[in-house]
C-alpha positions as CSV (number, residue, x, y, z in Angstrom):
1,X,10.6,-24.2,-3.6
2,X,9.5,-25.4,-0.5
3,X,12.1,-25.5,1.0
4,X,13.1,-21.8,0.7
5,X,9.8,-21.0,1.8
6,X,10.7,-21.8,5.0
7,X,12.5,-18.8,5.2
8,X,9.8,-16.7,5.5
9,X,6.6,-16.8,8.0
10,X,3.2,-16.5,6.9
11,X,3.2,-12.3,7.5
12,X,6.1,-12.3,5.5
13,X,4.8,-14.1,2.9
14,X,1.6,-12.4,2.5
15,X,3.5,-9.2,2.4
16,X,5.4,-11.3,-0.7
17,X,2.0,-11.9,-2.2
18,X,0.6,-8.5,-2.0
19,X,3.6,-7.3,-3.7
20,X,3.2,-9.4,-6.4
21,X,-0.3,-8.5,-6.7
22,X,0.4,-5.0,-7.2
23,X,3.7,-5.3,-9.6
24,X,1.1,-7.6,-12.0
25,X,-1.4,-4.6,-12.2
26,X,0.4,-2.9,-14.0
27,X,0.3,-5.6,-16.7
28,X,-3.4,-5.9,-16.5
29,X,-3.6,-3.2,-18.6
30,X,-1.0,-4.0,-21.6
31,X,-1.6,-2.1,-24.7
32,X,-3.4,-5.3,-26.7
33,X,-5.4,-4.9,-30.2
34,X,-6.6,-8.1,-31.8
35,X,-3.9,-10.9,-31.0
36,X,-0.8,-7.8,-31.1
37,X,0.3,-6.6,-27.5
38,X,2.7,-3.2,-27.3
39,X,4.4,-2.5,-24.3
40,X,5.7,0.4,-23.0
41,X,9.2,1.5,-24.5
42,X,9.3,5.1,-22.6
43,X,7.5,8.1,-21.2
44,X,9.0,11.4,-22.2
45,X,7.8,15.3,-22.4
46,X,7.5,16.5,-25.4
47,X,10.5,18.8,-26.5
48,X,8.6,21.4,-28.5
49,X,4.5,21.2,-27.1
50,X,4.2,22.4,-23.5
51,X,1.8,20.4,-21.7
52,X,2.8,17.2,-23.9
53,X,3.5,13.8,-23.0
54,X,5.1,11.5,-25.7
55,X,4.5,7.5,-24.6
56,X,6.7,5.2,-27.0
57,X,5.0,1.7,-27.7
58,X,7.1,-1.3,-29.0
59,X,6.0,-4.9,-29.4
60,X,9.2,-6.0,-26.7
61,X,11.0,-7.5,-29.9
62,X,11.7,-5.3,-32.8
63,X,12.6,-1.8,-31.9
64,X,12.0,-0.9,-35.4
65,X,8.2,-1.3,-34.3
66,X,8.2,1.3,-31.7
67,X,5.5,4.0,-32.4
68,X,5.2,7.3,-30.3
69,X,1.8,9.2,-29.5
70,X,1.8,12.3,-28.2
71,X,-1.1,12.8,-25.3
72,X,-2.0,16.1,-24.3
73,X,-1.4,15.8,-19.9
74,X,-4.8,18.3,-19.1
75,X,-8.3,19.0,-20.9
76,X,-9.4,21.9,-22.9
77,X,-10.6,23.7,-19.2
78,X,-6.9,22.8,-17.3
79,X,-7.8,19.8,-15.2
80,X,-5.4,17.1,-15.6
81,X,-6.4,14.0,-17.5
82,X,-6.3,11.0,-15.5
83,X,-2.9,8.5,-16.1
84,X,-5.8,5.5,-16.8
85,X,-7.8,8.1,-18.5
86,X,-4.3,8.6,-20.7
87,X,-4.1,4.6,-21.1
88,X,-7.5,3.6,-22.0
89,X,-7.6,6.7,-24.6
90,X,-4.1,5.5,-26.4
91,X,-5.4,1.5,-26.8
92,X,-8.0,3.2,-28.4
93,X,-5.8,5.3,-30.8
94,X,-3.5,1.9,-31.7
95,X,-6.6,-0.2,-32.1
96,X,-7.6,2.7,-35.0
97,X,-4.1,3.6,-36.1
98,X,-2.9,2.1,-39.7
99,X,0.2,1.0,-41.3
100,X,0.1,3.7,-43.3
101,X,-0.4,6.5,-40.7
102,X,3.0,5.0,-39.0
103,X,4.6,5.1,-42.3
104,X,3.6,8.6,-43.0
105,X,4.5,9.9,-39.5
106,X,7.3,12.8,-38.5
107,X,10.8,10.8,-36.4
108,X,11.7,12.2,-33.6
109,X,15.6,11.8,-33.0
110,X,15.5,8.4,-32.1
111,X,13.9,7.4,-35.5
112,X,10.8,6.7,-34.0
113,X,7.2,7.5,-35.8
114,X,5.2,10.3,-34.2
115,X,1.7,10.6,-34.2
116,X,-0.2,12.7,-32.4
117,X,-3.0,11.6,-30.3
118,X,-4.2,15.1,-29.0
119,X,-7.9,14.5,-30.8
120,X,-8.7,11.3,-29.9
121,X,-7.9,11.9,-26.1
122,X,-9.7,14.5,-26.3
123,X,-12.4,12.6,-27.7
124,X,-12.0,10.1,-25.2
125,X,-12.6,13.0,-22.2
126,X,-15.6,14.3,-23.2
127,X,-17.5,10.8,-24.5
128,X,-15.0,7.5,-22.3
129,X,-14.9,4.2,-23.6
130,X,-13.6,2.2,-21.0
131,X,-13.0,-2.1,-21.1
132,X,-12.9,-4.3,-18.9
133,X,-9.5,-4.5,-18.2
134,X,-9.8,-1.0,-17.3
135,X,-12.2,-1.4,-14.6
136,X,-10.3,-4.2,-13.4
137,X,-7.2,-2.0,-13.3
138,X,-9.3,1.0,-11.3
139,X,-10.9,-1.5,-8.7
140,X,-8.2,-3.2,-7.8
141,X,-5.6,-0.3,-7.5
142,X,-7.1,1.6,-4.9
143,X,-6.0,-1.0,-3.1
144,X,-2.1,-1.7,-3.8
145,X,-0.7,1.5,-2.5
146,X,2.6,0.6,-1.2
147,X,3.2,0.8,2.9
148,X,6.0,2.7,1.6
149,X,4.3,5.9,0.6
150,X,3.2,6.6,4.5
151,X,1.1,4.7,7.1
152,X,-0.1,0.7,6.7
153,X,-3.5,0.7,4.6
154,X,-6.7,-0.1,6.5
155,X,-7.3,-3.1,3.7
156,X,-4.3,-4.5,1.9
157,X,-4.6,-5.9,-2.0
158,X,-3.3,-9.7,-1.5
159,X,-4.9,-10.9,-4.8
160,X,-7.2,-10.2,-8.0
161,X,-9.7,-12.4,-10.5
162,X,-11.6,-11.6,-13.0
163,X,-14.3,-13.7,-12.7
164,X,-16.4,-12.8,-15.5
165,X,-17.3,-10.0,-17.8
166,X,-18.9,-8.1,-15.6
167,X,-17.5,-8.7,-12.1
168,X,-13.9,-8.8,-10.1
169,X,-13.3,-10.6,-7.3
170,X,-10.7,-9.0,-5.0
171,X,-8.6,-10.7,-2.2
172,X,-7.6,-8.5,0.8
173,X,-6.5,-8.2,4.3
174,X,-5.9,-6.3,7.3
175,X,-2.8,-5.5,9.4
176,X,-4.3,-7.8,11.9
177,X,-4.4,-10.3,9.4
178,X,-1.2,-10.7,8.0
179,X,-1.0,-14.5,8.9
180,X,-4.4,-15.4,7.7
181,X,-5.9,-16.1,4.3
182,X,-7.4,-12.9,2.6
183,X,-10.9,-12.6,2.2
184,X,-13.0,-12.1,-1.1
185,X,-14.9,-8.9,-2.1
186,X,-17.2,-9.2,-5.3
187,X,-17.3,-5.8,-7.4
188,X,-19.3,-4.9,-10.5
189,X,-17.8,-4.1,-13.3
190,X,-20.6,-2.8,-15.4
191,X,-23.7,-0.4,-14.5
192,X,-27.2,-1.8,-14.7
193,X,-27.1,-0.5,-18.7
194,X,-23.9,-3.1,-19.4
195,X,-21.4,-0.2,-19.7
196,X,-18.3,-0.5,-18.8
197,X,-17.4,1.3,-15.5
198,X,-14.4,2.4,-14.0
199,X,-13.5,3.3,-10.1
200,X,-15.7,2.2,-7.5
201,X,-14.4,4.5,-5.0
202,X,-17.2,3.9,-2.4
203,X,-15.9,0.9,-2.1
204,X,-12.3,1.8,-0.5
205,X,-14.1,4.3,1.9
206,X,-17.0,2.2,3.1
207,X,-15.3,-1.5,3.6
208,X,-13.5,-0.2,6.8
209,X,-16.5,0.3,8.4
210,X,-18.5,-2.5,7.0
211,X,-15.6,-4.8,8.3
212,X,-17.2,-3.8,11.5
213,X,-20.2,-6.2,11.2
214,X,-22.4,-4.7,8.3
215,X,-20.2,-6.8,6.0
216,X,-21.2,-9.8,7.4
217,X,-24.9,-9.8,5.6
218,X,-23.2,-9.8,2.5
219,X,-21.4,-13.1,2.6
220,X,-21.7,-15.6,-0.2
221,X,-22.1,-18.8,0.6
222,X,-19.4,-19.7,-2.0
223,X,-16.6,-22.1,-1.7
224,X,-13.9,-19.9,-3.2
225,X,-9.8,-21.9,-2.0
226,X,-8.2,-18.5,-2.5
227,X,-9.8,-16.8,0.7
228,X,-11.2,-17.9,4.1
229,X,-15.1,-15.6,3.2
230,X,-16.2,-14.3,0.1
231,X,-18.5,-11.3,0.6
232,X,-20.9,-9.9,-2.4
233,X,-20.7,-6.1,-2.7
234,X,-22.3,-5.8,-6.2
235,X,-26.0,-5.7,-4.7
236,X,-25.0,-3.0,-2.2
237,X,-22.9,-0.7,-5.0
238,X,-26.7,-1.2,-6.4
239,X,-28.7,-0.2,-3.7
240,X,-30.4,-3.3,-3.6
C-alpha cells in the first residue's frame, strides 16, 4: 500500500481523500429501520402521476424484497420538495410500513410492490422530523461539491465525524492547502431545544471570511490527529 502511494504527492492525495469523503456521503444516509438497511434499487418517474417520483428500495440481496414508494417531487403550493427532504420523509414511511401493507400493494411491471407515499411526505413538509444522520448529511454536503461542476471551492470537504449526538466535526481545506493537513470545524447538530436540525448554511457563507482571522478566537484547545487546528463553531451558530 505504501508503496503505491508513492505515486501520488500529498495535493494529489488530498484530492483522493476529498473524493472519498464525498462518494461516503451518500451512504451516511442509508435507508436503516431497526437493525434492516434498504438501499436504493432505482429512481424512476412515475408512468401514470405527473409530478411523481417512484424510489425502489431493496435490502442489496433478495430482489424479491424490493418495495417502491411513490413521492410526490413539489408541495401542495408548487415549490419543489427538497431531495433530503424526499429521503428523510421515505425512512420515515419504511420505519411505519408493514408486511402486510407490502403484501397488499399494486406491481408495477417489474413485479415490484407499490405504495404510495404522497401523505406521509406531505406530512413530513408541513411538521419535519429530521435524525441525525440527516444533519450530518446537510452539514457536510455543502461542502463536497465536486471542482468539476465549475470553479475550485473556497473550503474543500477532506473528512467528516460524528462526534456525538449532537455535534459533527468537519475536516476541510483550502486551495492553498492542498499539501497540508485539513483543519477541524465543530457544528451543532441540535437547537438549544434538542431538536434535530438540518442545514447550517451560515456556516458555508461566513468561514471564508472568518478564515481571515476571526476564526482564530474560536480554536479548541483539542488534540484532535485528524487535522492540524480544530476550531468550535457551535457557540458562534449560538450567538454566544
Amino acid at each position: 500500500m505504501a508503496e503505491h502511494s508513492m505515486m501520488w504527492d500529498d495535493a494529489g492525495l488530498s484530492g483522493l481523500q476529498a473524493q472519498l469523503a464525498r462518494e461516503m456521503l451518500s451512504r451516511v444516509t442509508a435507508f436503516a429501520f431497526g437493525e434492516e438497511v434498504r438501499l436504493v434499487r432505482g429512481v424512476v418517474t412515475c408512468p401514470d402521476r405527473r409530478g411523481v417520483g417512484r424510489v425502489v428500495l431493496w435490502d442489496g440481496r433478495q430482489l424479491g424484497s424490493s418495495v417502491a414508494f411513490d413521492v410526490p417531487l413539489a408541495d401542495q403550493y408548487g415549490g419543489n420538495i427538497p431531495p433530503g427532504d424526499l429521503a428523510a420523509a421515505l425512512r420515515g414511511v419504511l420505519a411505519d410500513c408493514s408486511g402486510r401493507e407490502v403484501e397488499e400493494a399494486p406491481r408495477d411491471s417489474f413485479g415490484i410492490p407499490v405504495i404510495d407515499a404522497s401523505d406521509a411526505v406531505r406530512a413530513f413538509v408541513a411538521q419535519p422530523r429530521f435524525q441525525v444522520p440527516d444533519a450530518l448529511h446537510a452539514a457536510a454536503v455543502a461542502f463536497s461539491v465536486s471542482a468539476e461542476l465549475g470553479e475550485p471551492a473556497e473550503l474543500r470537504l477532506r473528512g467528516f465525524l460524528l462526534l456525538d449526538q449532537a455535534t459533527c466535526r468537519l475536516y476541510l481545506d483550502t486551495p492553498a492547502s492542498e499539501d497540508a493537513p485539513p483543519f477541524g470545524v465543530d457544528l451543532p447538530l441540535r437547537d438549544e431545544d434538542g431538536f434535530v436540525v438540518v442545514g447550517v448554511t451560515a456556516v458555508h457563507a461566513a468561514l471564508p471570511v472568518l478564515l481571515q482571522g476571526e476564526l482564530e478566537r474560536m480554536r479548541k484547545d483539542d488534540h484532535d490527529p485528524y487535522c492540524g487546528a480544530v476550531y468550535d463553531l457551535v457557540g458562534w451558530l449560538a450567538g454566544r
